[in-house]
N, C-alpha and C positions, 0 to 999 in steps of 0.2 A: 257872678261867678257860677252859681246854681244854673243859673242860664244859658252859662256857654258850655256846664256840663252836659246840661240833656243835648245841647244843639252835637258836641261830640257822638256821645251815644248814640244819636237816630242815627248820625252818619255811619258810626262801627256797624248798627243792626242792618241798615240800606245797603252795604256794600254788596256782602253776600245775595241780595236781591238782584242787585246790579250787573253782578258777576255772571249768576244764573241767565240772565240774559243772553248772552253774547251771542250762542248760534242758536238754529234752530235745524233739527232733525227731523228729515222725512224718512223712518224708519220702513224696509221694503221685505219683512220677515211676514210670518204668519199673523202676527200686530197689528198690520196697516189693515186699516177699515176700507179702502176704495185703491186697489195699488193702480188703477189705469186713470186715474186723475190724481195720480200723485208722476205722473211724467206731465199731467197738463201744469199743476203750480208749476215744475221746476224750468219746463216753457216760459211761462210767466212770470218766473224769475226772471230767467235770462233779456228778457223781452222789454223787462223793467233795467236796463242795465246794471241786474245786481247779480256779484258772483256766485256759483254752487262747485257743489263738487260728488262726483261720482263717487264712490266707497266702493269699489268693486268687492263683493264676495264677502263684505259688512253686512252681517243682517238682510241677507237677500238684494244687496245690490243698493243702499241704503243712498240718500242724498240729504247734503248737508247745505247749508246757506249760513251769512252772517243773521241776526238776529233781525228781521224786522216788522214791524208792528202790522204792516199791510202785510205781509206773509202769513204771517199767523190769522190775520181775521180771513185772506181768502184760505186756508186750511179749514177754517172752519163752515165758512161758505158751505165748500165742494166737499167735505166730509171726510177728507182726507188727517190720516190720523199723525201727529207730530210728537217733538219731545221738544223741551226749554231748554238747552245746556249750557253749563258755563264755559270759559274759553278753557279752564284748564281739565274739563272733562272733554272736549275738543282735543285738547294735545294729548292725552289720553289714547284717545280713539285711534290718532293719528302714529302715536311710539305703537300701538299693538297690531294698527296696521301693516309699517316696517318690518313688522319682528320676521326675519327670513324664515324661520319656519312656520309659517303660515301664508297661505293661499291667498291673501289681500294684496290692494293697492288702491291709491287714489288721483283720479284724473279728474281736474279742471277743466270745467264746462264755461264756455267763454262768451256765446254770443249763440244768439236762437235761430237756427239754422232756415231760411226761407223755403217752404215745400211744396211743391207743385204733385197734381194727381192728372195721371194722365188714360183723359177716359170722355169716352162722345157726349155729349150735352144730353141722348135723350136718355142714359144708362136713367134706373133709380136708383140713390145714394145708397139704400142696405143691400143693392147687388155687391158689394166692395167692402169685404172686413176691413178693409185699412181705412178708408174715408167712413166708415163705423166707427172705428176706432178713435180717429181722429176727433170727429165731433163729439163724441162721450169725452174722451179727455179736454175738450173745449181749446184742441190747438189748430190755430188757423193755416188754411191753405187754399189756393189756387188750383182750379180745374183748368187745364190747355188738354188739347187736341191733336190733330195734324195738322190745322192751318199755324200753329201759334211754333209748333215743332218744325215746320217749313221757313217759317217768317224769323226765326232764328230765337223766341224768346228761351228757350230752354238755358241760356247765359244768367237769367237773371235769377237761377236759383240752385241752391246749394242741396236739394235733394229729391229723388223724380220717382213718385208709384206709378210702376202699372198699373192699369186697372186690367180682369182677366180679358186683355184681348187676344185675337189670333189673326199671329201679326204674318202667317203664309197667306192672306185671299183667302181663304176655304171658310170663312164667316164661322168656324166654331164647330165646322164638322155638323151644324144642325139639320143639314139638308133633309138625312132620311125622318127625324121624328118631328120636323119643323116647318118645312118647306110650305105648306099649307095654310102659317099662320101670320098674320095681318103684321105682327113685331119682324118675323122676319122676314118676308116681302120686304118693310121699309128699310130696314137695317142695310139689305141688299142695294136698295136703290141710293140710299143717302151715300154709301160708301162709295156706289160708282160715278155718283154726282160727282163726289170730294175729289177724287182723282182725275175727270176729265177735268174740272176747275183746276187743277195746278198739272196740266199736261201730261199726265200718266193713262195710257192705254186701257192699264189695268188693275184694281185693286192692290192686287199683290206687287206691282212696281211703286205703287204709291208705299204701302207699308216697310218692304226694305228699305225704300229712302230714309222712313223714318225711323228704322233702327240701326241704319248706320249712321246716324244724325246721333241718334242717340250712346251708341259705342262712342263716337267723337268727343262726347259730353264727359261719358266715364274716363275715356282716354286723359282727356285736360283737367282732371279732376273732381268730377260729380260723382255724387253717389246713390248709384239704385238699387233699389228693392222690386223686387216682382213676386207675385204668388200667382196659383193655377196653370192656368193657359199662356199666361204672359210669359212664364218660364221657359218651357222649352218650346214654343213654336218663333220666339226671340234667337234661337240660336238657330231653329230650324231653315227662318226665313235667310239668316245670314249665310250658311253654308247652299245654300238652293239657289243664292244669286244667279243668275244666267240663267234658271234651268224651271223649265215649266212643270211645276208639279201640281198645278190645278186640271182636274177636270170638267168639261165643256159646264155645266150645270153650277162652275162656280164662275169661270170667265170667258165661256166662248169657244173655248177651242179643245181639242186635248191635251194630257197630260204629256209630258217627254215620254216617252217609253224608256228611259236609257237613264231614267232621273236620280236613280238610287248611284249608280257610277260617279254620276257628276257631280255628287256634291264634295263641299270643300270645308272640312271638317278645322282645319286650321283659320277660320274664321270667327268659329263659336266661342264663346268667353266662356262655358261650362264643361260641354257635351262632346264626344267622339264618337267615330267607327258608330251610331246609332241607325238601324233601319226604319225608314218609311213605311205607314200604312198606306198603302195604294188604293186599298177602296172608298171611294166617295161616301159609299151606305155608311161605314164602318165611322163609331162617334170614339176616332182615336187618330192622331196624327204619326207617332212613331212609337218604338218601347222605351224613348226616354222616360216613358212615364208607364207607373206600373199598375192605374187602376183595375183593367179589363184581367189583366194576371194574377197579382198578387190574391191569396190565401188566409185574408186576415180577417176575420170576424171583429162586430163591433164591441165584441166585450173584451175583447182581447187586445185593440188596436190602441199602443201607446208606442211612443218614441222615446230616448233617453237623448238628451243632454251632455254634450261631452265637457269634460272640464280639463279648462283651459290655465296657465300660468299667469294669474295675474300680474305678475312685476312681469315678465317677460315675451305674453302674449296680449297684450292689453287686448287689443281688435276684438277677438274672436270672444275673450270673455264678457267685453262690455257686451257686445250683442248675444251673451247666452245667461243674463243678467235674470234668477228668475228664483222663487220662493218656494220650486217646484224641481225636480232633474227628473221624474218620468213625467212627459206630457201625453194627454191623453190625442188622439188620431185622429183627423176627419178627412172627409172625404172631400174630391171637385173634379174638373173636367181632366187639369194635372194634380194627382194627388200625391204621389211620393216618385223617388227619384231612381233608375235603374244601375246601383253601384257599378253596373258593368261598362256604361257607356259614362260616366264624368270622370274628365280629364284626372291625370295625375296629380298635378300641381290645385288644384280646386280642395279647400279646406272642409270637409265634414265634419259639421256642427252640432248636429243630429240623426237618428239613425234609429231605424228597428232592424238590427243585426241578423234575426232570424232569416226575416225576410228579403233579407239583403237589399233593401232599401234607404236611400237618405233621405231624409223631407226637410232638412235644413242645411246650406250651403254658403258657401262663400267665397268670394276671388278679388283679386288684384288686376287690373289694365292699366297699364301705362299711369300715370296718377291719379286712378280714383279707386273707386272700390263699389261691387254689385254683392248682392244678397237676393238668394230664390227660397222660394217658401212654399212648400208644395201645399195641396190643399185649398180650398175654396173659405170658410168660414170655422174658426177654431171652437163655436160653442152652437154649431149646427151642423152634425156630422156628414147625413148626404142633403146638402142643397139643392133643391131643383130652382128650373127657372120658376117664376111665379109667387116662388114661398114666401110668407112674410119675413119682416124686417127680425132680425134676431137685437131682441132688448138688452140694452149691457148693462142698464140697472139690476141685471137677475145676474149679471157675473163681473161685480166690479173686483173680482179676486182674480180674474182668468188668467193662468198660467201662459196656455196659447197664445191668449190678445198679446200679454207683454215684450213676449218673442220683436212682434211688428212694432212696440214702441219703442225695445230697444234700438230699433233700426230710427227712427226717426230723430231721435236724441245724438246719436250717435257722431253721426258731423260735427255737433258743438264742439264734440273731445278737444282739448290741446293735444298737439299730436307729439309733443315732447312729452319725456318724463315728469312728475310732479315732483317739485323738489321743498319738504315742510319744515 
């Protein structure tokens, strides 16, 4: 009898241990010890076929998972900081989420979205905050190209980074402070190799292809991200179709003289009514981009964060998911965004108001969805070529990085409501 008493009691006293179990919380406030590896476990959640789920606007964007045992040791692994919770501090979480007056919501992350980074084999990997990013958070991904973007693989994956290219032929505008040097001699050569190999006359015919290849991709439902260069010379190349806007020194011949007319602004997934830099010297392609202009000092330069309806605007929030609403500003070849020329319908996510710039954006095509990100490196403000790799052991808090995780996460969303 005595025996089967204690055998009760350990049970009474375990339950509550038991209980405490149930989920585990990846808190995304000021708490979290490493937040750009705490998008990598919830990866690796997903990756491991076990559910999570988004908290929008919980504690900075918080993620939650059932409780298990391999979760918590890679938590502890990657340094990522967590909480034990019981199921009914779980429903908890989830009645204060509902409560309509309050700015929450929670969407169900379902499956770990396949990512492809789209950038030449001889780039090196810290030229690219996102494939930065990516490796610090230890989430895996696929480098293609233009043969692999030609050969049709872009199918096999559910979300595509630019890397900063410049996708008009004009190789990056480097001519006038570069032309001289050994990187971009090849860069020139390998590009016009690539193009006569898949029958293209000329750099810039090869590239359009590949960003109507790639509109095609968003159209049927992918989703891209670009930052710097990739941003607006993406829309530039596409309204220029037909119309020669290289000069002899980038492909042999001249430019249109007539090229500003002819472009077709109704192509661009961002950008409108933008003007062309015509000079070759000049390291600027149009005034979609505002670096050569704008007015902003580096102690001065931060953006804000617009907030968004979580029950009603999921999208725009989950990707403005951040522990932070002023981000501090860096610079790149495309650094911020000329409010004058992006489209109407194009969502502004972020913004330095003064200056009347956007540096974070958003849009809808046909079934997918793109995201631009101006700027080159969020925790190296002016990047040059050459610089070293920028360490994210020194900013596993970065407000900026997170911006470009939320984009990577972002696919997994169920795209229905979450019903608890």
């Amino acid at each position: 009898m005595k025996g089967l008493f204690t055998y009760i009691l350990l049970i009474i006293l375990l339950a509550p241990l038991t209980s405490r179990s149930a989920f585990l919380l990846i808190p995304m406030d000021d708490s979290q010890t490493n937040h750009l590896k705490a998008y990598g476990i919830t990866y690796w959640t997903l990756q491991n076929q076990v559910e999570a789920w988004w908290l929008l606007n919980y504690r900075g964007g918080s993620f939650l998972t059932p409780y298990n045992k391999d979760i918590e040791t890679e938590c502890r692994i990657r340094d990522v900081s967590f909480e034990v919770i019981a199921d009914v501090q779980k429903q908890q979480i989830f009645n204060e989420i509902a409560r309509p007056d309050l700015n929450m919501d929670a969407v169900k992350l379902e499956k770990a979205p396949k990512i492809a980074v789209y950038s030449p084999s001889d780039k090196l990997p810290w030229d690219d905050a996102v494939t930065l990013a990516l490796t610090y958070a230890e989430i895996p991904y696929d480098v293609i190209y233009d043969a692999e973007i030609i050969n049709g693989d872009l199918i096999k994956y559910d979300w595509l980074h630019l890397h900063h290219e410049d996708f008009t032929g004009q190789y990056g505008k480097f001519y006038a402070g570069y032309r001289h040097m050994q990187w971009y001699r090849e860069q020139q050569q390998n590009a016009e190799t690539m193009a006569k190999e898949f029958g293209f006359n000329k750099v810039s015919q090869l590239k359009l292809f590949v960003v109507k290849t790639i509109k095609a991709y968003v159209s049927n439902g992918g989703f891209l991200f670009a930052m710097c260069s990739a941003t607006d010379t993406f829309d530039i190349a596409l309204a220029a179709e037909g119309t020669d806007i290289c000069e002899s020194m980038y492909d042999g011949d001249p430019a249109d003289p007539d090229a500003q007319s002819k472009l077709d602004y109704s192509q661009c997934l961002a950008f409108e009514k933008f003007t062309l830099v015509r000079n070759p010297m000049e390291y600027e392609h149009s005034n979609i981009d505002v670096s050569q202009t704008r007015k902003v000092g580096q102690d001065s330069d931060y953006f804000t964060l617009f907030e968004f309806s979580a029950k009603w605007d999921p999208v725009p929030t989950m990707l403005c998911q951040s522990h932070e609403n002023l981000i501090k500003g860096f610079m790149g070849q495309s650094t911020a965004f000329n409010r004058d020329v992006i489209k109407s319908e194009v969502l502004i996510m972020g913004e330095n108001k003064t200056a009347n710039e956007a540096r974070y954006i958003h849009g809808e095509f046909g079934k997918g969805m793109w995201t631009f990100y101006g700027g080159h490196d969020p925790e190296d403000y002016r990047h040059y070529v050459g610089d070293p790799p920028t360490k994210l052991d020194l900013y596993p808090n970065s407000a900026g990085y997170r911006l470009i995780l939320n984009n990577v996460l972002f696919p997994a969303a169920k795209k229905k409501k979450l019903k608890t």
